[in-house]
C-alpha positions as CSV (number, residue, x, y, z in Angstrom):
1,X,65.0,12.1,10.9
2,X,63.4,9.6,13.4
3,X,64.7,8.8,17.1
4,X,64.7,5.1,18.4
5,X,65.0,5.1,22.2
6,X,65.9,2.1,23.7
7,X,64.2,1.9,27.4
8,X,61.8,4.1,29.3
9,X,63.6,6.8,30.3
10,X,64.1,10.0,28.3
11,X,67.7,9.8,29.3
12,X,68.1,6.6,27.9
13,X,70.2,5.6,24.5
14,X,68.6,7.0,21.4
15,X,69.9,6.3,18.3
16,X,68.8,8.8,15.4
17,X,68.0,7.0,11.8
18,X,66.3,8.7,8.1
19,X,62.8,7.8,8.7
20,X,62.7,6.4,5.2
21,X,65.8,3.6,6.0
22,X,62.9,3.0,9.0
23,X,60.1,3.0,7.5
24,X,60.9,1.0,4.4
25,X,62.2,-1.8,6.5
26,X,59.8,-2.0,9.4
27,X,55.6,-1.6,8.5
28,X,55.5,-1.3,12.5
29,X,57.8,1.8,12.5
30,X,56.3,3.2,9.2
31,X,52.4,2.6,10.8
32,X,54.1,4.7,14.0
33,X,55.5,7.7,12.2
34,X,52.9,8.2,10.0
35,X,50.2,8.1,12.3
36,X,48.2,10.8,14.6
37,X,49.4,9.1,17.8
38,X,52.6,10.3,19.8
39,X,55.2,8.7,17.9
40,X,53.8,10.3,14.9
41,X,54.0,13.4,16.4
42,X,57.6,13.7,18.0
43,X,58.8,11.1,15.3
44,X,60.5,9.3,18.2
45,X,59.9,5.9,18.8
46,X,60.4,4.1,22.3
47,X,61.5,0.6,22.3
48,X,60.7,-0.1,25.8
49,X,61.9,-3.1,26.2
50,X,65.1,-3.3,24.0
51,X,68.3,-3.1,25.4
52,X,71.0,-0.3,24.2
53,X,73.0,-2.7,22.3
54,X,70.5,-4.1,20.1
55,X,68.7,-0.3,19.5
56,X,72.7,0.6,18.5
57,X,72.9,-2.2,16.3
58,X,69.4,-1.8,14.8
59,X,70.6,1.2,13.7
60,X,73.3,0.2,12.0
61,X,71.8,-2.4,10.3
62,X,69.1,-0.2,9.1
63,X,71.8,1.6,7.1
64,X,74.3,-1.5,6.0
65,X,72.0,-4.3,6.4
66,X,75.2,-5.6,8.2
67,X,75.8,-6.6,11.8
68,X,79.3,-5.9,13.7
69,X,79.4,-7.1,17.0
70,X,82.5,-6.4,18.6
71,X,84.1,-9.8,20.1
72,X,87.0,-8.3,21.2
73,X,85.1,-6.1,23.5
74,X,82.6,-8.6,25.1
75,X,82.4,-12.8,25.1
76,X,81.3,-15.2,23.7
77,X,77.6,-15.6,25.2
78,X,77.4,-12.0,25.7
79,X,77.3,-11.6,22.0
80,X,74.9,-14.5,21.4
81,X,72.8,-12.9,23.9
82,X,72.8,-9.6,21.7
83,X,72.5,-11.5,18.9
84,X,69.0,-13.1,20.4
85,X,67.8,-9.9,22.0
86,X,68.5,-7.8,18.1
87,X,66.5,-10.9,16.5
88,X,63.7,-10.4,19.2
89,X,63.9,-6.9,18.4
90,X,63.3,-7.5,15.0
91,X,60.8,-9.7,15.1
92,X,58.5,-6.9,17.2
93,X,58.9,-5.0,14.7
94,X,58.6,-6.7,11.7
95,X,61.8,-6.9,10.0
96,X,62.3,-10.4,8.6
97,X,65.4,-9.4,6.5
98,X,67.3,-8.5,9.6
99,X,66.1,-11.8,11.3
100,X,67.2,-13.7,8.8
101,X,70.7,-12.1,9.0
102,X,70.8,-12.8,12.9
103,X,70.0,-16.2,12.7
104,X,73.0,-17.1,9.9
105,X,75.8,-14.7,12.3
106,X,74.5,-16.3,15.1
107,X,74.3,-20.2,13.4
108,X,78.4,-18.8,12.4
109,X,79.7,-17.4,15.6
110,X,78.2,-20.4,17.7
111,X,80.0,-23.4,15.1
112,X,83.1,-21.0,15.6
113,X,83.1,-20.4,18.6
114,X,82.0,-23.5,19.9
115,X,79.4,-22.6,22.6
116,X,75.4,-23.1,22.9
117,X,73.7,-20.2,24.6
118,X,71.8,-21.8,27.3
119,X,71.9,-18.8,29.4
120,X,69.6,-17.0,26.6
121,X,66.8,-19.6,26.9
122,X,64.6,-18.4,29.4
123,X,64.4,-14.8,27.6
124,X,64.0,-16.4,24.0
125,X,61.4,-18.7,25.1
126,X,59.3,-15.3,27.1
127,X,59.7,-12.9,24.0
128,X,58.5,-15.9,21.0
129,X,56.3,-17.9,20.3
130,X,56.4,-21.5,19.6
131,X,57.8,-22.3,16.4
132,X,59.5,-19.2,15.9
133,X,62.7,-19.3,13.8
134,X,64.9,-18.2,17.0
135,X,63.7,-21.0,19.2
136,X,64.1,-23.7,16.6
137,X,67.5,-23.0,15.9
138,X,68.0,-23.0,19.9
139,X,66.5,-26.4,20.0
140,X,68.6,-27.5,17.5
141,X,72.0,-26.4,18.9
142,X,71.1,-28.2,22.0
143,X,70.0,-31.2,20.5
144,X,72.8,-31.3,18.7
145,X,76.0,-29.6,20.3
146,X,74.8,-29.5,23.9
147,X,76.3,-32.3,26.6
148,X,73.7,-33.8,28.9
149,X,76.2,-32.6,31.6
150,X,75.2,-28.9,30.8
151,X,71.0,-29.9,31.4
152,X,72.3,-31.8,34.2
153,X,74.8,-29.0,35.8
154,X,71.9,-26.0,35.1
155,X,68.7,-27.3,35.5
156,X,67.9,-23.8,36.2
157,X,68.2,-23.3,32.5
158,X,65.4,-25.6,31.1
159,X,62.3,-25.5,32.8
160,X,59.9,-28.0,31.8
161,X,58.2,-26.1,29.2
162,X,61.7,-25.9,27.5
163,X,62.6,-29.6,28.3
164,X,59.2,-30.6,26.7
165,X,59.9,-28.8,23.6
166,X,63.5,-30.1,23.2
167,X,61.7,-33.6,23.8
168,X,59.3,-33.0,20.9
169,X,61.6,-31.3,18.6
170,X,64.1,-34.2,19.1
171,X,61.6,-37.4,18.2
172,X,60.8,-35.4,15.5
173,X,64.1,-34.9,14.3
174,X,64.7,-39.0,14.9
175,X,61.4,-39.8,13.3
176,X,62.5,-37.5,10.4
177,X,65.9,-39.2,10.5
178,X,64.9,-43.0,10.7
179,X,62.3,-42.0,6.9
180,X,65.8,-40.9,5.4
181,X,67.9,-43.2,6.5
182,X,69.9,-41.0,8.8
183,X,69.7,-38.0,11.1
184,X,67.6,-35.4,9.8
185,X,69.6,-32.6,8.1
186,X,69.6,-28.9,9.0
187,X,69.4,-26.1,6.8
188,X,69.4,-22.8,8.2
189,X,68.2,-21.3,5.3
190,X,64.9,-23.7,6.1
191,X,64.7,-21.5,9.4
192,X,64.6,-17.8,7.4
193,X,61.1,-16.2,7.0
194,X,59.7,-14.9,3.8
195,X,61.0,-11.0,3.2
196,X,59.0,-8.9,0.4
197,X,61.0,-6.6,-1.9
């Protein structure tokens, strides 16, 4: 058995997982555990940065390879925000399967649900890189289900490195568009990364 802490503190959430359900999905954990260093040693690893929520459901995915966020118990963007903080998660550690699984719950809950999760921007665009499959789907939801009155209303929420990134993915989607004779389509499954068996 392998502990995943979530925070800093040795009072914070831990969530205890078969090393080999860890190891077989995440190189990162499996380099940890089986090295001389700390984590090696005590077999716990410290996610210092994750929050309790996505640790809990890491864990549970580890064992299902399903997600069950709770709706009843929290909202709307308080679950997109999980959803975005587990796919950051994963993506630190290396676990494209679980990525991919994010991005189609959260493409599902947002259609059903109706919302775009603007307040998740600033964290999404300081924990990826450009290009990474989170923030394109982000782009696309506000290109596409986002009112102007929203930019407009929070300007807080898109700095200009975001606003210049919408700007670009948006000509391209025109440009894209205008060669097929329409708006460009979007796939989700074009955003999934490649997962080894």
């Amino acid at each position: 058995m392998v502990t995943l802490q979530a925070g800093q503190f040795r009072h914070s959430p831990k969530v205890i997982v078969h090393r080999e359900f860890a190891c077989h999905y995440s190189p990162v954990l499996k380099a940890a555990f089986d090295s001389g260093f700390k984590e090696g040693q005590t077999q716990i690893y410290n996610l210092i940065d994750a929050s309790d929520q996505s640790v809990t459901l890491l864990g549970q995915w580890l064992y299902t390879q399903r997600l069950d966020v709770h709706i009843s118990e929290i909202g709307h963007f308080e679950k997109a925000r999980i959803l975005c903080e587990l796919w950051i998660l994963a993506d630190k550690l290396r676990v494209p399967r679980l990525q991919n699984t994010i991005l189609h719950q959260l493409e599902a809950h947002c259609e059903f649900a109706n919302v775009v999760p603007t307040s998740s921007i600033r964290y999404i665009w300081d924990n990826t890189s450009p290009g990474a499959g989170l923030r394109r789907w982000l782009l696309y939801r506000i290109a596409h289900h986002l009112k102007t009155s929203a930019i407009i209303n929070h300007p807080e929420r898109f700095p200009p490195d975001i606003l210049l990134e919408l700007a670009v993915y948006t000509i391209d989607q025109y440009s894209e568009g205008s060669r097929l004779g329409g708006i460009a389509a979007f796939n989700i499954v074009d955003l999934e990364l490649k997962v080894d068996d």
